[in-house]
N, C-alpha and C positions, 0 to 999 in steps of 0.2 A: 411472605415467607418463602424463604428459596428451599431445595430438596437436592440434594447433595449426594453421593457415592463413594465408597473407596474406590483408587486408583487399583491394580490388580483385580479387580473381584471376576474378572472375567480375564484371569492373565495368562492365557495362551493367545489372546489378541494381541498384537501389534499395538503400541502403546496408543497412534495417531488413530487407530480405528476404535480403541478405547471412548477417546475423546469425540472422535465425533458420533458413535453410536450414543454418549452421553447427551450432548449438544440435541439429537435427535427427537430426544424422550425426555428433553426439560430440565434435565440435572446443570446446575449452574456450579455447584459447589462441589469439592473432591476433597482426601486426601490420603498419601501416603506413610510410609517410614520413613524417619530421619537419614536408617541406613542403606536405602533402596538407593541400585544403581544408577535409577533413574531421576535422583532425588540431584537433581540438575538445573541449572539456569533455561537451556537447551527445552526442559520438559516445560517449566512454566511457563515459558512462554508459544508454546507448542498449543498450550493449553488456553492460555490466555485467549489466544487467536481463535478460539472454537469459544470465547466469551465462559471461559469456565476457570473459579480459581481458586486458587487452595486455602483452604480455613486454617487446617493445621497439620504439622507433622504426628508423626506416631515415633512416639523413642521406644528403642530396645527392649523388650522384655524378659526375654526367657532367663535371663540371668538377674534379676532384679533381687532376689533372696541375696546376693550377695553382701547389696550395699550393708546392709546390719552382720557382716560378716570384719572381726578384727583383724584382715589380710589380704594382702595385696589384690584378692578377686575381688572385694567391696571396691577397691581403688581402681581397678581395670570395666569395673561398672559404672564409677561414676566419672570415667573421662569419656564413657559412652554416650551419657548422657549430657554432658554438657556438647559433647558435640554434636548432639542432636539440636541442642539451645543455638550453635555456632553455624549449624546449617538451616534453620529458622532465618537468623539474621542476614546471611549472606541470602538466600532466595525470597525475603521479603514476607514470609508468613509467621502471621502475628504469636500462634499458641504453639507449645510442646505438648501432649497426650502424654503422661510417665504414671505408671504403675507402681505401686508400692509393694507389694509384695506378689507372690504368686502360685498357689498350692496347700494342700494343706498337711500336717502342719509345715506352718512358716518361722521364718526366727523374731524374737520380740520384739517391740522396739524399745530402741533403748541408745544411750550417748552416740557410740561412733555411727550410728544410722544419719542420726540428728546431725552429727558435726558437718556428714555429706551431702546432707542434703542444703540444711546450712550454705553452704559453698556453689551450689547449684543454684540456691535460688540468689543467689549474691549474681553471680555469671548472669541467669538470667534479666536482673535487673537491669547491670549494665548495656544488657542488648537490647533492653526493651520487650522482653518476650516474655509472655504468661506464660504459668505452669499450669497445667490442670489437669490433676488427678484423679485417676480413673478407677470405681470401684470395681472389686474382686470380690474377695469372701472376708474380709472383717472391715467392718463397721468400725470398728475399732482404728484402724490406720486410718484411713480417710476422718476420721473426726478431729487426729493430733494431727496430720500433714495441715488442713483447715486452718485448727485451732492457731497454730504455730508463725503459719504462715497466711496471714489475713489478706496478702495481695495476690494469693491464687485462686486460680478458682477450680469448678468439679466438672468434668466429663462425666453424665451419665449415662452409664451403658446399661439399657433396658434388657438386655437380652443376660447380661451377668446376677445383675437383680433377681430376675428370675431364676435361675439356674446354678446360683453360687451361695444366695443367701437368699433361700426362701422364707417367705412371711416378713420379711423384713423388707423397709420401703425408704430409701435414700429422699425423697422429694420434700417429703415432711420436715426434716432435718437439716438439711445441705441445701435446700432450691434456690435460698438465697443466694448462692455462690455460684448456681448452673450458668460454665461457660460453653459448653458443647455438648455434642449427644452422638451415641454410639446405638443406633436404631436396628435389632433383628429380634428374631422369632426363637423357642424353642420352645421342647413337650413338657418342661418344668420338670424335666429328672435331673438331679441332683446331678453336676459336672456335665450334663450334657448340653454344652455351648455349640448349637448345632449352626446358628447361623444365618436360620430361618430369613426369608422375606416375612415383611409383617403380614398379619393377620393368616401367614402357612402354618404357626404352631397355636399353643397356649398361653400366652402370657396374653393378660387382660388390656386389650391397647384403646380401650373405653377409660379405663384407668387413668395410660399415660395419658391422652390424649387431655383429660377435664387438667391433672397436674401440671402439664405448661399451660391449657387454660389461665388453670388460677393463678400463674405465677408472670401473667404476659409476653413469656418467650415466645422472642421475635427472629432468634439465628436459624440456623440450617435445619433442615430434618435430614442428617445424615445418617442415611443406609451402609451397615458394615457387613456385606453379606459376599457370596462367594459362588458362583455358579458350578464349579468344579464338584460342588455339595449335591448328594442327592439331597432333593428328587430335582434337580435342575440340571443334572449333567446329561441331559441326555436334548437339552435345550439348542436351539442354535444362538448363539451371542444375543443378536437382533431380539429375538425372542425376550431372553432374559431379561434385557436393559427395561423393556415394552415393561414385562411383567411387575419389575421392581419401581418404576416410577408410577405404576396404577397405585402398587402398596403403599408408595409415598402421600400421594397425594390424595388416598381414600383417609390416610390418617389426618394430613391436616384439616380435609373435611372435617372430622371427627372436633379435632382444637375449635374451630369453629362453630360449630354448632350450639 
């Protein structure tokens, strides 16, 4: 099992000192935004070279309520998105990361949502690239995006679980479909996606850890955490890196066991 990192999470480094502070501390696996500057041929294979490589993009979010909007910002969302699917293809990395909605309250779902997404995953097809949607706060979306769409699969973000939809547990439901993971920490207050290294907050990682058990996931344990975060900003990089691949790899201890 490899253990993996975002790209940025320490991004006032220098992208190449990014990489080989990864390299250093075991991280094989990374990744970015579709819309990052550095979301370049240039960087993968920068990356490559340090034996480290990208699983998937992350497409756009902050605008994501749009798509289920009847007006031209649904349409200026979902050419975001596809071209997030277009730079997938062109740099060689298999999955898109896409959100469904974001906040609360969100807008329904309902027809012109469908027709764009519809059309995304059409785009997607053509290129070869999976979609895989990433829980927020309703159960609800993720179960019709699924439903709908049977050749994608679910990113799940342990740290949103926790913090977005308490008492509520995606693994039971969706595991079938788990194609990625979005791995951090937080105190379990409501909205507060803090960002955590594992086992820095509350969320029960005895939990996650027996639920890829049971389910034999064998991909990345990717860390989406952020040094810039207290209590880590006051770290020096090195440090950091040190810190978060201990986190990583005390968890898959944990799968194993």
């Amino acid at each position: 099992m490899e253990i993996g990192i975002n790209l940025q999470s320490a991004a006032w480094c220098p992208t190449e000192k990014q990489a080989k502070l990864m390299r250093e501390n075991s991280f094989t696996r990374t990744f970015m935004m579709s819309d990052d500057c550095s979301a370049t041929p240039e960087t993968i294979d920068l990356f490559r070279n340090y034996g480290i490589t990208f699983d998937t993009l992350h497409a756009p979010f902050r605008t994501i309520n749009n798509i289920w909007k009847d007006d031209e910002s649904g349409e200026k969302t979902l050419n975001e998105l596809i071209c997030g699917v277009k730079k997938c293809a062109e740099l060689g990395i298999p999955t898109l990361i896409v959100h469904l909605s974001s906040g609360r309250p969100a807008p329904r779902i309902n027809d012109i949502g469908h027709s764009r997404f519809d059309r995304l995953m059409s785009i997607a097809k053509e290129n070869n690239i999976q979609i895989a949607f990433e829980n927020q706060r309703y159960v609800a979306n993720i179960a019709d995006a699924l439903e709908s769409y049977p050749e994608a699969g679910m990113c799940w973000d342990v740290g949103h679980e926790g913090c977005f939809t308490p008492g509520k547990h995606f693994m039971p439901l969706f595991g079938d479909r788990l194609a990625a993971l979005h791995i951090h920490d937080n105190n379990l207050i409501y909205n507060g996606d803090d960002h955590l290294l594992p086992f820095d907050g509350k969320i029960d990682f005895d939990y996650v850890a027996r639920e890829l058990a049971r389910l034999s996931y064998g991909g990345t344990i990717m860390l989406e955490v952020f040094c810039e975060n207290e209590p880590y900003n006051s770290l020096a990089p090195e440090d950091f890196y040190k810190k978060a691949a201990s986190s990583a790899k005390r968890l898959i201890q944990k799968i194993y066991e």
